[in-house]
ZAMARGU-4260 file (C-alpha; in steps of 0.2 Angstrom, whole numbers, plus 5000, padded with zeros to 4 digits):
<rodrens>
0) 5000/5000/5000 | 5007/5017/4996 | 5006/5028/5010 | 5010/5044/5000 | 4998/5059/5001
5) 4993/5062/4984 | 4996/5080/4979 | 4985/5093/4968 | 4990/5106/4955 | 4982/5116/4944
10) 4984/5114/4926 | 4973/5124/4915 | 4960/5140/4918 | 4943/5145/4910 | 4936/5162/4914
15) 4921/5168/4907 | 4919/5187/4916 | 4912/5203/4912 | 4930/5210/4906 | 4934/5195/4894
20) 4934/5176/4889 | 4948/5164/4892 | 4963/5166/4901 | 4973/5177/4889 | 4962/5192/4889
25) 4953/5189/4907 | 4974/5192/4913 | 4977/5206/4900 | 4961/5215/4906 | 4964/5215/4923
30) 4981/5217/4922 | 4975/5236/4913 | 4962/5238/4926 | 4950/5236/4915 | 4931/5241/4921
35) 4916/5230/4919 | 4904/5237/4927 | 4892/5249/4918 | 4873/5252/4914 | 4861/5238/4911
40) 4858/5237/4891 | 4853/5218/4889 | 4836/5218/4897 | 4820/5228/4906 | 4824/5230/4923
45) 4806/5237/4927 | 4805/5249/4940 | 4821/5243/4950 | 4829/5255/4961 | 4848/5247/4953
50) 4852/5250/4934 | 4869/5243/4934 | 4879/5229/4936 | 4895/5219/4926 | 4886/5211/4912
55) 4893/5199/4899 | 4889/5208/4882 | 4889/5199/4867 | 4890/5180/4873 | 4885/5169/4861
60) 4881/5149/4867 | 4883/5143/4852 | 4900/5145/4852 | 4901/5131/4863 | 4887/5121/4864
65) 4874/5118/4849 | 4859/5127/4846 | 4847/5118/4848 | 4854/5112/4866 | 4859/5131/4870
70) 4838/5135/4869 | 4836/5122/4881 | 4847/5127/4893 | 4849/5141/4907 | 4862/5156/4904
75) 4870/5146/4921 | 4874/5134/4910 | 4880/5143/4895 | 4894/5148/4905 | 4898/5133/4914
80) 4901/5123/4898 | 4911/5139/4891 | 4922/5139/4908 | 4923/5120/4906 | 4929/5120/4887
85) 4940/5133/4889 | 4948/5126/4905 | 4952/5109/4897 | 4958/5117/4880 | 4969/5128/4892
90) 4978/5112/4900 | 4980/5106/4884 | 4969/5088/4893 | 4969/5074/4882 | 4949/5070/4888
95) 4949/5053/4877 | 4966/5045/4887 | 4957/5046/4903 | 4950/5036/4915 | 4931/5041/4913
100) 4926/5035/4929 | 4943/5045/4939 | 4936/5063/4931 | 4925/5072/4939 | 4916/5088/4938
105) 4912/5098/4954 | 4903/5118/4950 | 4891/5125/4959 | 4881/5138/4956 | 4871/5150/4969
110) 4856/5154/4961 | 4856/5141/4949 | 4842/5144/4933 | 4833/5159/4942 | 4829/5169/4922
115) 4821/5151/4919 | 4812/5149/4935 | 4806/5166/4934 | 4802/5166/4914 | 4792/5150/4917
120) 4782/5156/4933 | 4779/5172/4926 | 4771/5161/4909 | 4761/5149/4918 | 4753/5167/4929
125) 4746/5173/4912 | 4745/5158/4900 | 4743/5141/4911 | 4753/5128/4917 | 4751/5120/4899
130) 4763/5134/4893 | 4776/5128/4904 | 4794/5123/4896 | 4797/5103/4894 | 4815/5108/4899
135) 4810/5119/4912 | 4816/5106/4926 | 4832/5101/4918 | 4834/5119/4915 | 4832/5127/4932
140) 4839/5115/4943 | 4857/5120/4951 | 4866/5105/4949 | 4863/5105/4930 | 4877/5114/4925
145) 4888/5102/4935 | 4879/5087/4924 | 4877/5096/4908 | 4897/5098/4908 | 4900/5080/4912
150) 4891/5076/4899 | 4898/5085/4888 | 4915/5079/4892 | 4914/5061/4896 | 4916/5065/4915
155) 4908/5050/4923 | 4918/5051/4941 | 4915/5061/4956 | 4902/5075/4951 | 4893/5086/4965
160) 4886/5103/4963 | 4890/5115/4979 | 4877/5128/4984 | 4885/5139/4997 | 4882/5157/4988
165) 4894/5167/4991 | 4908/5152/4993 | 4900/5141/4981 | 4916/5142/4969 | 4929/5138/4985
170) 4920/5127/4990 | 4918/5116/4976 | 4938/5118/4973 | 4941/5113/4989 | 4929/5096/4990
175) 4938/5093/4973 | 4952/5095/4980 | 4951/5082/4994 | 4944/5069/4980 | 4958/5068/4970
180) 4968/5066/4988 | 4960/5052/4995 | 4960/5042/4976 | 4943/5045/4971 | 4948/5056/4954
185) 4962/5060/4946 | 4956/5076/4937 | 4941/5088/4942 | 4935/5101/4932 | 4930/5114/4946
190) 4923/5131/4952 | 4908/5140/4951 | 4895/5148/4939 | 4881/5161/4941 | 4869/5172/4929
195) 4859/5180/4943 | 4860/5198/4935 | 4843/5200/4931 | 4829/5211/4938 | 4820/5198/4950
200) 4838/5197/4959 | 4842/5215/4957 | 4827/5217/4965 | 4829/5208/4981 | 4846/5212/4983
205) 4842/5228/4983 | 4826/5228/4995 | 4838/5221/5010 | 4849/5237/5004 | 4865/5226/5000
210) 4868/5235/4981 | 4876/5251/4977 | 4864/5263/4970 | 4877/5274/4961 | 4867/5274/4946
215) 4874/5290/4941 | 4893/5284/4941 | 4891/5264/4941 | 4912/5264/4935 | 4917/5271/4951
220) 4901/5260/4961 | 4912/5243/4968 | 4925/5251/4980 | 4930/5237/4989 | 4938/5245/5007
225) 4936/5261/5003 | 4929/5273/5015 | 4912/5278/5003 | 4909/5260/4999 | 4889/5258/4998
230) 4887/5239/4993 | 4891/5228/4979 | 4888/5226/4963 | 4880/5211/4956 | 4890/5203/4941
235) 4887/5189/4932 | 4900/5173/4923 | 4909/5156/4928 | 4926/5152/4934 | 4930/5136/4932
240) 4949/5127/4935 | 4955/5109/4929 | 4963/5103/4946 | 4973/5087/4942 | 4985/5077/4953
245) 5004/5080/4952 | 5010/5064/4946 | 4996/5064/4934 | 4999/5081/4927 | 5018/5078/4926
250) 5016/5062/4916 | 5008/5070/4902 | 5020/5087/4904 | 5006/5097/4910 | 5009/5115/4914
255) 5007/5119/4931 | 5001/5137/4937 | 5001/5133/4958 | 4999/5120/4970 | 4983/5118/4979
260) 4990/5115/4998 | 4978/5121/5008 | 4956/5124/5011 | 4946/5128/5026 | 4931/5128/5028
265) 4917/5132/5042 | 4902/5142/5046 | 4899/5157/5059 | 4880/5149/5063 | 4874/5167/5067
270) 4867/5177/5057 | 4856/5173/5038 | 4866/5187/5030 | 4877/5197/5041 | 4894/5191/5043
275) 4900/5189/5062 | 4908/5205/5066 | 4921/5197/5077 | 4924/5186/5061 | 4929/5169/5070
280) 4923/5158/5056 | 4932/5169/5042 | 4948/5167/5054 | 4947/5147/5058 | 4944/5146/5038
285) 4960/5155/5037 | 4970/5147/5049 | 4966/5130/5043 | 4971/5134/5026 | 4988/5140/5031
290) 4991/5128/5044 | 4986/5113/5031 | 4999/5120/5021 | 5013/5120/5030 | 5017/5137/5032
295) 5023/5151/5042 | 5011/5164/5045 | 5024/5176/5040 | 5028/5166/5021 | 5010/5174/5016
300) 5014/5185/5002 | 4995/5190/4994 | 4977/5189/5000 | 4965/5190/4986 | 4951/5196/4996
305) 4932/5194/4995 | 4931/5213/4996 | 4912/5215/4992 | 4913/5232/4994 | 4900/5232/5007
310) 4900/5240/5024 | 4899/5224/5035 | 4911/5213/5026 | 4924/5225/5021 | 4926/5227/5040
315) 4925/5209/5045 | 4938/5205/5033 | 4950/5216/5037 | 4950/5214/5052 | 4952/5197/5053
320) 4969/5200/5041 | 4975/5207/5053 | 4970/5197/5068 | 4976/5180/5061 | 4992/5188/5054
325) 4997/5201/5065 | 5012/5212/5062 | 5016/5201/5045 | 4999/5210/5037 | 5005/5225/5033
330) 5016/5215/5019 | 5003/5204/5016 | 4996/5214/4998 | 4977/5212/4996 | 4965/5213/4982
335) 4948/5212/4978 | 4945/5207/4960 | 4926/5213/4962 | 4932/5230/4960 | 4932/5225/4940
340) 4920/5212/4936 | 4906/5215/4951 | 4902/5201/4962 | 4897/5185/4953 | 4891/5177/4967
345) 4893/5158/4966 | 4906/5161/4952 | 4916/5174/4961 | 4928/5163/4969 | 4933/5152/4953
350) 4937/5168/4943 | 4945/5175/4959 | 4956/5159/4960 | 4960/5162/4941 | 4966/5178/4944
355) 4976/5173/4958 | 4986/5162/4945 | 4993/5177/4937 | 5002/5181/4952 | 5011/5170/4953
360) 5015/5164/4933 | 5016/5185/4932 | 5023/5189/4948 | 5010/5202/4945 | 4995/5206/4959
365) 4983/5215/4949 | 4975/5232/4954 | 4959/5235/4965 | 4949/5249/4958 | 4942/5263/4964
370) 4952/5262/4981 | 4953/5282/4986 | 4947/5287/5005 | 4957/5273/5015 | 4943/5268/5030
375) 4954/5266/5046 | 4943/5251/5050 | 4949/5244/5035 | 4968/5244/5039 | 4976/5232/5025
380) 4990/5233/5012 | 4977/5237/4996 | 4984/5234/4980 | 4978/5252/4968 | 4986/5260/4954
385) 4991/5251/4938 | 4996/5233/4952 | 5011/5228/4960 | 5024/5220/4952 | 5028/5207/4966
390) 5033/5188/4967 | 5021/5179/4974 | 5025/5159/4981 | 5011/5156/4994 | 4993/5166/4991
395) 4975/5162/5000 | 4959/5167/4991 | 4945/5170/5002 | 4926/5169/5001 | 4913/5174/5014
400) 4893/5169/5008 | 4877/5174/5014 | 4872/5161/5026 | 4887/5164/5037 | 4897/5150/5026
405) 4915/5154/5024 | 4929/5146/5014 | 4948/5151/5011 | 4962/5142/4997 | 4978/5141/5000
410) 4991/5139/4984 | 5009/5141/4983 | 5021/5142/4967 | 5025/5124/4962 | 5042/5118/4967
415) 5046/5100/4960 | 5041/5084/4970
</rodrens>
């Protein structure tokens, strides 16, 4: 019996954001600061307080998925199986030389089909239940996106679909990640997806007063940490990663962005929405992240942060930096990626992880926009301007959801076995 822990990697990225598609120009976009957050365009938002968010323009299904299947399927799903495709094609995965039943597919999704769900409610209140889609099940159904990939790709292993909003993406990386460790799958095609950005959500978010309503400057709207921060803004996408065990990856001459060392995991069992203001939960998550790594507190180069741009968490998480790491945080440079692409809910963490990769295949940390009255509650190293140019060798991406559920990543730069 071989008593060696398997170890997990990361080997290809698919990010479809509000800024770009696929790795290339998601890295070249934020690396420019580009903005993606601007005035709805795409549909009637009714008489919704909010008129803006981080839409994807211009996405056309068909570009990865057939027509015909494209109509009966959710938006949600649209991008997972772009995310998917363009992950595997990034790790350059040979699909037909694996093990079917040792590849897996684990994406979560926070809202799952809500266009559908509310397209088809909204058609049976007028018309009649006879009116109502065939494929409105299959289509509206969260873990549908985590099936439709795997049939897509032959993935007949490990498959689960995480709902943990907020954390959905960090969470499905790091169930993946303990898979592939105890033998289940070799490779899992992880992270998150969302297409919540539609009026019904707009709508609710911004009844419990969680949205920005700069409506006259949405650009300058997501300021994560800043002082005049007055909620999020709702984005929309998938972020999915190929995670793949080392040996594996190495046999076939894989290129390897990270190594995943480290996930915790728990829940603050307080409040439905509120984070815990003393954030304990957000701080055991990141303790047992770094711990299950191996490190030294002090070897933490780069936090990409949740940074929602909120009130509450802003707060919570800054201060929880700088309880768990103390003296070391002021070298410790955060981020928020939402500053650019909005918050994509359950997706937010999969295309946070990817852009995580860049700093460390870069030794780049990419800007957080909009940073320009520093709160004094919000005391961390943030990252404004054009970036830093910074090597990176040990990173944690964090993600805090609604519900109190709470998960942090750890990766490090790969260093040979």
């Amino acid at each position: 019996m071989n008593d060696k822990k398997r170890r997990v990697v990361v080997t290809g990225l698919g990010p479809v954001s509000p800024i770009a598609l696929g790795k290339k120009d998601y890295w070249q976009a934020l690396r420019d600061g580009k903005n993606g957050i601007g005035s709805i365009t795409t549909f009637d938002l009714g008489d919704c307080p909010v008129t803006f968010g981080a839409e994807i323009k211009d996405f056309d299904p068909s570009a990865y998925m057939p027509g015909k299947e494209a109509k009966r399927s959710d938006r949600a799903i649209h991008f997972a199986v772009a995310a998917a495709k363009l992950a595997v094609e990034d790790s350059k995965l040979d699909i037909s030389s694996l093990d079917p039943y040792k590849f897996g597919v684990y994406i979560g999704t926070g809202q799952g089909g809500i266009e559908t769900s509310f397209n088809n409610f909204k058609l049976m209140m007028e018309k009649g239940s006879k009116r109502v889609s065939p494929y409105f099940i299959p289509m509206m159904i969260s873990n549908m996106s985590t099936a439709y990939v795997a049939i897509v790709l032959g993935a007949k292993g490990p498959n689960l679909c995480v709902v943990t909003a907020c954390a959905t993406s960090l969470h499905s990386m790091g169930e993946a990640y303990h898979a592939i460790v105890r033998d289940d799958a070799d490779v899992i095609i992880a992270g998150g997806t969302e297409a919540a950005l539609r009026a019904i959500s707009i709508a609710g978010f911004a009844s419990m007063k969680a949205l920005s309503t700069r409506n006259d400057d949405p650009a300058h709207a997501s300021r994560p940490f800043d002082k005049d921060r007055d909620g999020f803004v709702m984005g929309e996408g998938a972020g999915v990663v190929v995670l793949e065990e080392l040996e594996h990856a190495l046999a076939r001459g894989a290129h390897i962005y990270a190594e995943f060392t480290g996930y915790g995991t728990s829940c603050d069992a307080g409040h439905i929405t509120a984070p815990d203001p003393e954030a304990k939960g957000a701080a055991f998550a990141t303790e047992k992240a770094v711990k299950m790594s191996g490190w030294d507190k002090s070897q933490v180069d780069y936090i990409n942060a949740h940074g929602t741009s909120t009130g509450l968490n802003d707060k919570m998480e800054a201060g929880m930096i700088n309880r768990v790491f103390g003296e070391n945080a002021k070298n410790i440079t955060v981020t928020s990626t939402k500053s650019m692409i909005g918050h994509c809910l359950g997706a937010a963490g999969g295309l946070e992880v990817i852009a995580s990769m860049q700093a460390i295949e870069e030794n780049y940390i990419h800007p957080t926009l909009n940073y320009e009255t520093p709160d004094p509650e919000c005391d961390v190293n943030i990252s404004t301007g054009r970036g830093v140019d910074r090597k990176v060798d040990r990173l944690l991406v964090n993600s805090f959801g609604f519900g109190g559920h709470n998960g942090v990543l750890a990766f490090e730069r790969y260093a040979g076995i």
